[in-house]
Every structure is written in structure tokens, then in C-alpha cells.
C-alpha positions as a Python dict, from the first residue, in 0.01 Angstrom:
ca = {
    (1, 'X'): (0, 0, 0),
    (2, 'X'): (-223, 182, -210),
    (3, 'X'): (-591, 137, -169),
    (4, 'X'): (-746, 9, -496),
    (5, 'X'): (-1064, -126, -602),
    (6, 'X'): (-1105, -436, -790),
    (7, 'X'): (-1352, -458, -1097),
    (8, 'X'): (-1372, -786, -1305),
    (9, 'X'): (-1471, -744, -1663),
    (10, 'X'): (-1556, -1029, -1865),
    (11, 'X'): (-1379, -1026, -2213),
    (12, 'X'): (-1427, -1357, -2304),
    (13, 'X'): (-1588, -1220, -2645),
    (14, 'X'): (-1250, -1128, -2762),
    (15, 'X'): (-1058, -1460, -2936),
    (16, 'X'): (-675, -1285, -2847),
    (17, 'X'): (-539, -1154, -2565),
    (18, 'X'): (-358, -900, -2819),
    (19, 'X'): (-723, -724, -2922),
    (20, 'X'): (-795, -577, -2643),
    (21, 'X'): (-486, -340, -2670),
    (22, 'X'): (-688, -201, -2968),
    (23, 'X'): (-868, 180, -2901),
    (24, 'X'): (-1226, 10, -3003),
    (25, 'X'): (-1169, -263, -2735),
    (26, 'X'): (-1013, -30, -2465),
    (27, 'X'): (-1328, 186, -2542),
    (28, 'X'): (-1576, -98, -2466),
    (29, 'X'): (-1397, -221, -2122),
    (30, 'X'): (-1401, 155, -2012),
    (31, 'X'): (-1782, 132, -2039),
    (32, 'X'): (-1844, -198, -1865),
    (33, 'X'): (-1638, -53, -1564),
    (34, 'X'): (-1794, 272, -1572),
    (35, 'X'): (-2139, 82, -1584),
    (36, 'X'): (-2052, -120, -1297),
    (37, 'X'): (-1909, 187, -1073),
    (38, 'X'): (-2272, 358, -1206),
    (39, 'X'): (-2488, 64, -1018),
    (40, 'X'): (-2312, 88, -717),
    (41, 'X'): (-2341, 491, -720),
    (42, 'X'): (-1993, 590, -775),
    (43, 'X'): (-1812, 726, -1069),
    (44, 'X'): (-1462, 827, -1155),
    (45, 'X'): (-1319, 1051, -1462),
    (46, 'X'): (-1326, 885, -1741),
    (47, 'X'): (-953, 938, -1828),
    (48, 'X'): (-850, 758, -1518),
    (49, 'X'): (-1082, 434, -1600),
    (50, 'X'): (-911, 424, -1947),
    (51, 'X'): (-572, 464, -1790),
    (52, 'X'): (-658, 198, -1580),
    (53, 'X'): (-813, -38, -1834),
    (54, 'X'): (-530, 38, -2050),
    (55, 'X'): (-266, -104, -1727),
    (56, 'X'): (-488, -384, -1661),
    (57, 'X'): (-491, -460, -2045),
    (58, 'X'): (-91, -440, -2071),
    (59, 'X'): (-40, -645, -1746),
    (60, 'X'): (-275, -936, -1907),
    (61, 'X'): (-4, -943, -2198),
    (62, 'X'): (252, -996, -2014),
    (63, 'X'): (164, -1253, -1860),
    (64, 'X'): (-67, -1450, -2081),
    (65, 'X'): (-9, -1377, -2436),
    (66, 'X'): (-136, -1638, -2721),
    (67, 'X'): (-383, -1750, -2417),
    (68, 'X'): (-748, -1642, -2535),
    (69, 'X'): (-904, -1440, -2243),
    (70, 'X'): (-1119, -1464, -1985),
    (71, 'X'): (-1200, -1198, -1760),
    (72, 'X'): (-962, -872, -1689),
    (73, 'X'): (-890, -697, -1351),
    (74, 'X'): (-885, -373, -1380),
    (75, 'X'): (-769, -169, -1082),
    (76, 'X'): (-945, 136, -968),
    (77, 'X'): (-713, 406, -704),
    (78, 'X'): (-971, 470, -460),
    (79, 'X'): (-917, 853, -417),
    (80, 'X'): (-1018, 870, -810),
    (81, 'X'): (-1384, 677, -686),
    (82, 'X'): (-1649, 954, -634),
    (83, 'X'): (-1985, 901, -523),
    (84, 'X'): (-2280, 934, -750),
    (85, 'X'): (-2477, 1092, -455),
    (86, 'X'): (-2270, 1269, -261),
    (87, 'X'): (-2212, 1000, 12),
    (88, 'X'): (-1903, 867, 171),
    (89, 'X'): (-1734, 615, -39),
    (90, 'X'): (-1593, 335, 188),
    (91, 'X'): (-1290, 258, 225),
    (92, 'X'): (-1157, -45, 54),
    (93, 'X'): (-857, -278, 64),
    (94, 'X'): (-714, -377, -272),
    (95, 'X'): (-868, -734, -239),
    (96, 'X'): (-1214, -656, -95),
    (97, 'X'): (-1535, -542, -243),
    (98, 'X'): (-1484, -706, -576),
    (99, 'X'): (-1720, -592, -855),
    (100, 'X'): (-1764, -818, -1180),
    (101, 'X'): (-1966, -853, -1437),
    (102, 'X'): (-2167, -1206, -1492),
    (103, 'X'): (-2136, -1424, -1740),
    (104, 'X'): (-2482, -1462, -1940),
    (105, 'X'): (-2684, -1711, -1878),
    (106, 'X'): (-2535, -1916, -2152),
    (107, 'X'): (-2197, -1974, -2184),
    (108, 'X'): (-2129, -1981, -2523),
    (109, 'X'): (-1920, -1687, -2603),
    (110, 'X'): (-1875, -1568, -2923),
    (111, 'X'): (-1547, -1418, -3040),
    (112, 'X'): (-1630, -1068, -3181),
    (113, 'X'): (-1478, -921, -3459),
    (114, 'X'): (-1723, -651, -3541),
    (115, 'X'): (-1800, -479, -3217),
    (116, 'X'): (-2031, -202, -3092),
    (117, 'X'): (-2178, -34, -2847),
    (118, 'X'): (-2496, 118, -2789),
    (119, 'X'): (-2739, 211, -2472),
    (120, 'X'): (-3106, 255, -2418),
    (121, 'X'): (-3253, 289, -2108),
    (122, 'X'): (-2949, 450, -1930),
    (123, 'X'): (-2689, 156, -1918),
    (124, 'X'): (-2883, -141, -1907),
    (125, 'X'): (-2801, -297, -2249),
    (126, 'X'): (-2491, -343, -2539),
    (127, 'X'): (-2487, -509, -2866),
    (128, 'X'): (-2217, -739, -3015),
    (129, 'X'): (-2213, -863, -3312),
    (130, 'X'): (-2049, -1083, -3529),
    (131, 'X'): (-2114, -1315, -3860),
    (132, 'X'): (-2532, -1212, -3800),
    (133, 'X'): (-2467, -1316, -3460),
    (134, 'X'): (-2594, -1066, -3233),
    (135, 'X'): (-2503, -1081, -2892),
    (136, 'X'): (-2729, -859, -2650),
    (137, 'X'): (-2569, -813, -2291),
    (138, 'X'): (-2916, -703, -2033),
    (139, 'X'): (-2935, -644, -1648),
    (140, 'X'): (-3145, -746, -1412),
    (141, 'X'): (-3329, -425, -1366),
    (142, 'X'): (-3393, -403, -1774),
    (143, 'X'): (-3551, -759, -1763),
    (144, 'X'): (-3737, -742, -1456),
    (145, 'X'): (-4079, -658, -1611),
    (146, 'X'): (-4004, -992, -1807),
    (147, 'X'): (-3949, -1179, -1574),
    (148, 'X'): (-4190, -1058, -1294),
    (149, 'X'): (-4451, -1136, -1597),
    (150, 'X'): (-4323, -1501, -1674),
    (151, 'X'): (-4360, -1563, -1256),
    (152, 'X'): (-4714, -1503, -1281),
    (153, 'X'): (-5021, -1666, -1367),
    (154, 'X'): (-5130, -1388, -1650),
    (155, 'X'): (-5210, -1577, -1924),
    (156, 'X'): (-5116, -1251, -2167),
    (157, 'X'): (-4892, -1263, -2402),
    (158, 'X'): (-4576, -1061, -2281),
    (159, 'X'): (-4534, -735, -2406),
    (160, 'X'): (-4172, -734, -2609),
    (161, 'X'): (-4209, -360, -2751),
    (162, 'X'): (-3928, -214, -2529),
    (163, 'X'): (-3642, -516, -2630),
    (164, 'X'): (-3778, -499, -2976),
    (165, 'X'): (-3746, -123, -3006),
    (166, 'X'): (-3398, -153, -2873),
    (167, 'X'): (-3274, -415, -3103),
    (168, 'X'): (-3424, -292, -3395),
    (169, 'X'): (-3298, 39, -3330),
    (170, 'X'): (-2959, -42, -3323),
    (171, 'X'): (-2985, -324, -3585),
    (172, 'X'): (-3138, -69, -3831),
    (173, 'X'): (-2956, 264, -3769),
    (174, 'X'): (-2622, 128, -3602),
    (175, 'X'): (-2580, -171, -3835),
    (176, 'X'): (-2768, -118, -4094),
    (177, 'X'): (-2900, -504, -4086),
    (178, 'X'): (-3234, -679, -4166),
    (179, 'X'): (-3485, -779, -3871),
    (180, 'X'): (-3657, -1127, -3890),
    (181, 'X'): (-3942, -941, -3696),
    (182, 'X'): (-4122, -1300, -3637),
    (183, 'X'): (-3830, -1474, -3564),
    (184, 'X'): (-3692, -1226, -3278),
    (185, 'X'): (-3992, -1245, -3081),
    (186, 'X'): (-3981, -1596, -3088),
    (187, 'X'): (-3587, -1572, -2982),
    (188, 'X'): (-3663, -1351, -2690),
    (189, 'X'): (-3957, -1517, -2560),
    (190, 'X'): (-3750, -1844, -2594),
    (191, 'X'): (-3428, -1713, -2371),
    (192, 'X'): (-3632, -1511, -2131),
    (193, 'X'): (-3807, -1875, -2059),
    (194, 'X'): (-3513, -2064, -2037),
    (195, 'X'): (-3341, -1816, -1778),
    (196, 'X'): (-3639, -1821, -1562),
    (197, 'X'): (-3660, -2209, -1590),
    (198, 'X'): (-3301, -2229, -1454),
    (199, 'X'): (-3355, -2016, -1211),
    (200, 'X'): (-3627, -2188, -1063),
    (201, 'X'): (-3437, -2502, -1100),
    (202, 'X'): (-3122, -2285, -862),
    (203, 'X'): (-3382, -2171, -611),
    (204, 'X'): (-3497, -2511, -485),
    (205, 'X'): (-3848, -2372, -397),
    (206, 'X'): (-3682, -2000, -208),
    (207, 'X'): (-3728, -1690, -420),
    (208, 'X'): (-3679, -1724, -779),
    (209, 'X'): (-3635, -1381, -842),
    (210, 'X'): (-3399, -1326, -549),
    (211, 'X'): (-3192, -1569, -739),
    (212, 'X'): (-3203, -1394, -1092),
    (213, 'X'): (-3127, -1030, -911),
    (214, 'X'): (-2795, -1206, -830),
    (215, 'X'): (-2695, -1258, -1208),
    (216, 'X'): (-2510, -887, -1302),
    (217, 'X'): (-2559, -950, -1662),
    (218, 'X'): (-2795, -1138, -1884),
    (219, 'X'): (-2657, -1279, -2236),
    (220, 'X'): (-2915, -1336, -2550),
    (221, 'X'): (-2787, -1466, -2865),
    (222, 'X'): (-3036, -1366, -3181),
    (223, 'X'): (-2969, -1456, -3547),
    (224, 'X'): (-3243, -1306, -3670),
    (225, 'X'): (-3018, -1014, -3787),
    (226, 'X'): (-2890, -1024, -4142),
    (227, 'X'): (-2599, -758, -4274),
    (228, 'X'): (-2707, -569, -4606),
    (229, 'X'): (-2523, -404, -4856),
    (230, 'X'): (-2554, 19, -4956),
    (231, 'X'): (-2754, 78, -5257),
    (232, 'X'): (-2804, 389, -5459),
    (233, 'X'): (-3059, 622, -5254),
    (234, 'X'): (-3471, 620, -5329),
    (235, 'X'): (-3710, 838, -5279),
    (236, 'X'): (-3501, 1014, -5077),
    (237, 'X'): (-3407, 711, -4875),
    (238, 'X'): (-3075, 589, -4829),
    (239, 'X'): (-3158, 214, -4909),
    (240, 'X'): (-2966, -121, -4806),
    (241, 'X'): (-3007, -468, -4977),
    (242, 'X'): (-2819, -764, -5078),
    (243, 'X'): (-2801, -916, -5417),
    (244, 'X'): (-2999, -1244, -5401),
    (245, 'X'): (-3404, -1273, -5458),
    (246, 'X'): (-3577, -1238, -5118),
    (247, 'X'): (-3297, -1038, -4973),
    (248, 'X'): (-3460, -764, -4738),
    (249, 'X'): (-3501, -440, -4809),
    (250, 'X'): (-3435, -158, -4510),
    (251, 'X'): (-3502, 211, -4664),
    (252, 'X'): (-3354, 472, -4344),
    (253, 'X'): (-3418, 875, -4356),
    (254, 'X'): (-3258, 1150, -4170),
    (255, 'X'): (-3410, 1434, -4196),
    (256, 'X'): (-3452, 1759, -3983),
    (257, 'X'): (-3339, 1591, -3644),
    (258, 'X'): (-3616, 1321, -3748),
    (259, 'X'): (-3498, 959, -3899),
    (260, 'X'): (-3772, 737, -4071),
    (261, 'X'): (-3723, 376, -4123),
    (262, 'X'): (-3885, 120, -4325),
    (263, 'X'): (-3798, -247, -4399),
    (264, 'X'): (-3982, -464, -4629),
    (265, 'X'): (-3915, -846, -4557),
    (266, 'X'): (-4056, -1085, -4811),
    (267, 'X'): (-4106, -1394, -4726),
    (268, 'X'): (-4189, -1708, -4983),
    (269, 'X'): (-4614, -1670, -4874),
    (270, 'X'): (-4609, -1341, -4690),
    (271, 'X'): (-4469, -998, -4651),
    (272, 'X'): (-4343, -829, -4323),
    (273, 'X'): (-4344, -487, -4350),
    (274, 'X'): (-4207, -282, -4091),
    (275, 'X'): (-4224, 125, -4015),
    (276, 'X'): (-4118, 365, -3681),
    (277, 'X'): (-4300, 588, -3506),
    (278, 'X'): (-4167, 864, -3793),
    (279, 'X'): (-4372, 736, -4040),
    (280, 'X'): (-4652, 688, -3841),
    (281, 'X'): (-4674, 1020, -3730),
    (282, 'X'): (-4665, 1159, -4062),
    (283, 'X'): (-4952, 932, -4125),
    (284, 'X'): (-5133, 1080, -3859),
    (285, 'X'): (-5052, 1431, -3922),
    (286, 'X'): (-5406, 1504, -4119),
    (287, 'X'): (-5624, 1282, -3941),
    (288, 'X'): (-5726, 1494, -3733),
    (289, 'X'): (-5848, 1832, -3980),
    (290, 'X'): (-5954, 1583, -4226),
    (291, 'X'): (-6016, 1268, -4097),
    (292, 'X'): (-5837, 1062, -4319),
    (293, 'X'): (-5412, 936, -4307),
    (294, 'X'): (-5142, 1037, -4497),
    (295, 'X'): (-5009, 674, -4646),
    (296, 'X'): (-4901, 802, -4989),
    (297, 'X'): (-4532, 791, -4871),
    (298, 'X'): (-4554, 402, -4725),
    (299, 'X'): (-4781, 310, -4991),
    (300, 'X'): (-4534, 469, -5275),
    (301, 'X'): (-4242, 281, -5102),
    (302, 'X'): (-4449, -50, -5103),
    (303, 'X'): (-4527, -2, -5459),
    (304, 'X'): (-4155, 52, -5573),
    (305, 'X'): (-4044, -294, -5345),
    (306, 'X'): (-4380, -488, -5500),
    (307, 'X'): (-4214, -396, -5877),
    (308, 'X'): (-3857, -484, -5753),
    (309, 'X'): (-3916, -821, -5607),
    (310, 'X'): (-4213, -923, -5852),
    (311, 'X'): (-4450, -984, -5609),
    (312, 'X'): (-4799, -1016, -5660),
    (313, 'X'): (-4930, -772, -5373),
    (314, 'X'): (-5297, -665, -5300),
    (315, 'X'): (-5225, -343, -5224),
    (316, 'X'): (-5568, -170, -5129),
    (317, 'X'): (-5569, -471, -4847),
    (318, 'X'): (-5249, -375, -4757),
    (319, 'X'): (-5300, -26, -4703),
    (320, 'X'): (-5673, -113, -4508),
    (321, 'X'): (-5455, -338, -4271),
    (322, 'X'): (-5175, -26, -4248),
    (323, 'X'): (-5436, 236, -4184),
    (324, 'X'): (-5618, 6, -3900),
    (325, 'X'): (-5255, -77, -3748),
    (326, 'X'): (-5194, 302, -3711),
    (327, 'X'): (-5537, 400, -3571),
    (328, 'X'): (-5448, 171, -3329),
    (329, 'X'): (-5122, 325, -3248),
    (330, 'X'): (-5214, 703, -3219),
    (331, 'X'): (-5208, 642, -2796),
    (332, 'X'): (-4808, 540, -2784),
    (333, 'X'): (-4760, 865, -3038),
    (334, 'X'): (-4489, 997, -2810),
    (335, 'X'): (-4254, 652, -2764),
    (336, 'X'): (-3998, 539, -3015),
    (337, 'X'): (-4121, 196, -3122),
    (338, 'X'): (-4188, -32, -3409),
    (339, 'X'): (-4487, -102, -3632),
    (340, 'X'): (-4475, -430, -3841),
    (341, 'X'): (-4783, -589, -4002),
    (342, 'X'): (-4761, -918, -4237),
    (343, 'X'): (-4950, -926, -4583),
    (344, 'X'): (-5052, -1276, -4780),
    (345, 'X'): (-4899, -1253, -5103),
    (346, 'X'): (-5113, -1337, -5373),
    (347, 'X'): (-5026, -1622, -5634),
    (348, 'X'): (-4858, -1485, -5955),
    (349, 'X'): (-5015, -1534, -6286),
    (350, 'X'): (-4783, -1734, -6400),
    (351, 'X'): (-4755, -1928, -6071),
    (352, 'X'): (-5126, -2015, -6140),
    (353, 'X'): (-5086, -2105, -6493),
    (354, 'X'): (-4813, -2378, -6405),
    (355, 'X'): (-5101, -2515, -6197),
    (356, 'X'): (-5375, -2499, -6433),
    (357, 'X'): (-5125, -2680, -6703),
    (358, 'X'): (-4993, -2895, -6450),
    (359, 'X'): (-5357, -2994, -6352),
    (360, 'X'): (-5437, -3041, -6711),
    (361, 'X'): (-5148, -3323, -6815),
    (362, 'X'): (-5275, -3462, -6451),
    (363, 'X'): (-5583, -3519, -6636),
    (364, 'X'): (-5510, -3632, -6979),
    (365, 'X'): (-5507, -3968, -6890),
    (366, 'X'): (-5859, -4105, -6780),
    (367, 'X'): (-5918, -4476, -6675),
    (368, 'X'): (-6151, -4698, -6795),
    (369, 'X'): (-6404, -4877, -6589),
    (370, 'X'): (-6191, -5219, -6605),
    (371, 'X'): (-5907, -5003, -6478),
    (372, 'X'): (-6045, -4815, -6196),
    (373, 'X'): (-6222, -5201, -6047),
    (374, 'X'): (-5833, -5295, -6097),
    (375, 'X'): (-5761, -4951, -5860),
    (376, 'X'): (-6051, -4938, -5580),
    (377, 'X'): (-6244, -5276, -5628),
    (378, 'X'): (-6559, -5300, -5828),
    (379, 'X'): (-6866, -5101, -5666),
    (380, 'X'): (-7244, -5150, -5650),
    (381, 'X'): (-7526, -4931, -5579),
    (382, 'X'): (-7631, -5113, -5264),
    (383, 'X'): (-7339, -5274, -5162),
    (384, 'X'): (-7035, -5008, -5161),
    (385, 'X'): (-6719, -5152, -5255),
    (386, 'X'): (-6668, -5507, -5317),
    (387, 'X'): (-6398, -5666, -5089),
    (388, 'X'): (-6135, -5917, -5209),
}
């Protein structure tokens, strides 16, 4: 019998058995195979791991069509397996050695009918997304930091800049979507917690992180990511919004291998604003012949968001608070991340005169001294109020 090896993929995302024919779906298992075959430092061509996905794929329908899926075997010839560093690959039966994904740490799956597929840091993480549902797939080795920080008795907050830079990257430039800046963090923070709780709960008082380097992949769900619609471009951006009031606004740039981003997220009290490491760099470009930033871009794009939403914006605060947040920055100059700040929005005019008039007709009416005894009690100069 031919010697095969076994890799277990899970494709419980998928709500038919009949998607995963499809060439986007077929595309997607390819990579999860090839990303498992990476970790244990083998490879194959990557025409024979879609032939063999595609096999595994039309031996699932034959057997189990109408029947939403689980996981698919896909089987791997072993004189196609190559090792990643030139050592002997082992031999292996057709049963034995059995790689698989794992199942995130939820199990809540979520059928996907919008699916893609992006990496950062080698292999380590994929998107899916579906109805502002984002699904984010992680290993072991991306969260370890994480979790090797929520294990220890630093009382520092945990630094989220490399997740964050990977989802808003892909949310922004893949999607073209809306980050809830405030909201992710608190969605990360929340599910790195909760995997680390169960795990101590699994170890029983043995190593907790011997227990979560047995989990192959780690699921987050995040709904902080809203889809937005193409709008006509501005000021040379290419800009995305939707329709109603306090929609987001994401403004994206491509430009001489170079791709600014900038979001503005209103809130009903606040403002999120949020720039990459583009637009901070052109910020910085002067400061040091001059001494002083370049903001005129960031403020100009501010401006024109201010006027479109009707906010009531202090805008020399805003642009103190930007010019601090990049001074502060100029050491991570040559990493991709993320700057966000949050401005207070200032009361509108007319917000304030609905008060004023609203205070007014509160006090029309005055009570007479009969009146307010009737109210509080009658009251001395000695004696306080008089009790009943």
C-alpha cells in the first residue's frame, strides 16, 4: 500500500459540504496543510497539496453530501513530503503521525461566506470574515508573548501593538472595514484571558503553558469590524463610508510603493482618530532641519471630516495631542503599526442653546414660600428643617 500522510483540516467554517469544491475554498485548505507541513519542517509542491485537497474534497462529497462539515482528511504521498531542512523525513504508515489543526478555543464556528486570507508574521495568523464577524485563527508561537505576560505577576498593561497592527492591517487594506480601536483591545484582552483561565483550569496545578503549547490553533471572534461602502476619492485618498450619521470614515493611499491610512471614528462624546506609520513619517520628515512636524496633511483631512459630520472639534487641541503622540513615536519609526488618539468633542451651539432654553422654561415657574414649606418642610434659622 502506498505510504501516505494524514493531515486533518478543520472546515467547520464552511455551512455545505458542496463549498469547499469552490477554487477560493480549495485555495484556503491548501494553505492550512501547507502551514501545518511548515511547523513540522517539511514541505511539498504546492500543485500536489492542491491535487490532494482537491481528492480529499471530492471523496467528502461522496460520501456526505447535504451533511455540513467538520474536518477533512487530506492525504499527503509521502515521496511528495520534503524536508524543510534537509533532514530525513520518516517514514510513515497511512494511519500514523496524524497532523490536525485545533479547534479554537471556542467552539462556536461561524459559517463563512466572505472568506480571506492573509499572513503576518510568517504563517501564524488568517482572517475570516463574515456579517462584521471577524474570525482570527493564531498559533501558539504568535500568542506566546501574551500569554507568558498574563502568567506573570507584571502589573503592566499588555502590549497589543503586534495583534492590533495585524488586524487593522488587513481590516483596512484587505477589507476595507472600520476599526472600533477601543473596542478591539478590549476584545483581545478579554479572549486572551479567558484562554489562559481555561487552561489553568486543564492543568490542575502542572504547567499551564505546557498545556496551551498543545492547542495547534487559537480562535478569536471580534465584532469590532464594520464593512464600508466606496466613495468618490479626496484629497487624493480613495475614501470608504456608509450612509448613516456616525458612520466611520477610513481614507487609504497608495502611493510610490508607500500606502497611508487614516480612519476617523466619531463617536456620540469623542473622536478616535487613527493614522499608520506613513503618515507619521511624513510628519516627522522636517523635524529634524527645522524642528517643527509636518501635520498639514492630517490636520487638512481632520478639517474636511469635522465639516462632513458637523462636529464641533477643537482643532488646535487636537493637533497639540497629535504632535505629542508622534514625538512619542519617532523610536518604533521603522515598524508598521498604528497610531490612534481620542479627542472630546465640544458641545455644538445649538446643542447648548437647547440647554440654555430648556433651563429657562425649567425656571419659569418659581414657588412661593407656602409652596416650598408644602415641598421640604418649613425651616428656621436655628433649628434647620422642621420635622412632621
Amino acid at each position: 500500500m502506498k505510504k501516505t500522510v494524514k493531515i486533518v483540516v478543520d472546515v467547520s467554517m464552511y455551512p455545505s459540504v458542496e463549498l469547499l469544491s469552490e477554487p477560493r475554498v480549495i485555495d484556503h485548505i491548501s494553505k492550512q496543510v501547507y502551514d501545518i507541513l511548515e511547523k513540522k519542517r517539511q514541505k511539498a509542491r504546492d500543485s500536489a497539496i492542491i491535487k490532494a485537497c482537491k481528492n480529499a474534497v471530492s471523496l467528502l462529497l461522496s460520501k456526505k453530501k447535504g451533511i455540513p462539515p467538520t474536518i477533512l482528511s487530506v492525504y499527503l504521498p509521502m515521496n511528495i513530503i520534503e524536508s524543510s531542512d534537509d533532514t530525513v523525513v520518516p517514514s510513515v504508515s497511512s494511519d500514523e503521525d496524524i497532523l490536525e489543526t485545533g479547534v479554537g478555543e471556542d467552539d462556536d464556528s461561524i459559517n463563512s461566506d466572505q472568506l480571506s486570507s492573509f499572513n503576518s508574521q510568517g504563517s501564524h495568523i488568517s482572517f475570516f470574515l463574515c456579517n462584521n464577524v471577524m474570525t482570527v485563527n493564531t498559533t501558539f508561537e504568535y500568542l506566546f508573548d501574551y500569554f507568558k505576560h498574563s502568567l506573570s505577576i507584571n502589573n503592566k498593561p499588555m502590549n497589543l501593538e503586534k495583534i492590533l497592527t495585524d488586524v487593522c492591517s488587513y481590516a483596512f487594506l484587505e477589507l476595507n472595514c472600520s476599526v472600533n480601536i477601543r473596542m478591539l483591545k478590549n476584545e483581545i484582552s478579554r479572549q486572551i484571558s479567558q484562554i489562559v483561565q481555561s487552561a489553568r483550569i486543564r492543568a490542575a496545578g502542572k504547567s499551564v503553558i505546557g498545556v496551551l503549547r498543545t492547542k495547534n490553533i487559537f480562535s478569536f471572534i471580534f465584532k469590532s469590524i464594520n464593512s464600508l461602502n466606496r466613495l468618490e476619492p479626496s484629497m487624493g485618498f480613495i475614501r470608504y463610508k456608509n450612509d448613516d450619521y456616525l458612520s466611520p470614515s477610513l481614507f487609504i493611499r497608495e502611493n510610490n510603493d508607500e500606502t497611508a491610512i487614516f480612519q476617523f471614528y466619531p463617536f456620540p462624546n469623542i473622536v478616535e482618530i487613527t493614522i499608520n506609520e506613513t503618515l507619521v513619517r511624513k510628519a516627522l520628515s522636517s523635524f529634524d532641519i527645522v524642528r517643527a512636524l509636518d501635520i498639514n496633511e492630517i490636520s487638512s483631512l481632520v478639517s474636511q471630516c469635522v465639516a462632513t459630520y458637523d462636529l464641533k472639534l477643537n482643532l488646535p487641541i487636537f493637533e497639540e495631542i497629535l504632535k505629542t503622540k508622534i514625538l512619542l513615536e519617532r523610536s518604533t519609526l521603522n515598524s508598521s503599526y498604528f497610531l490612534t488618539m481620542s479627542v472630546k468633542l465640544a458641545e455644538k451651539e445649538d446643542q447648548i442653546d437647547k440647554v440654555n432654553e430648556q433651563s429657562q422654561i425649567d425656571d419659569s415657574h418659581s414657588f412661593c414660600e407656602e409652596e416650598i414649606d408644602a415641598i421640604i418642610g418649613r425651616t428656621y434659622s436655628t433649628r434647620g428643617v422642621k420635622r412632621s
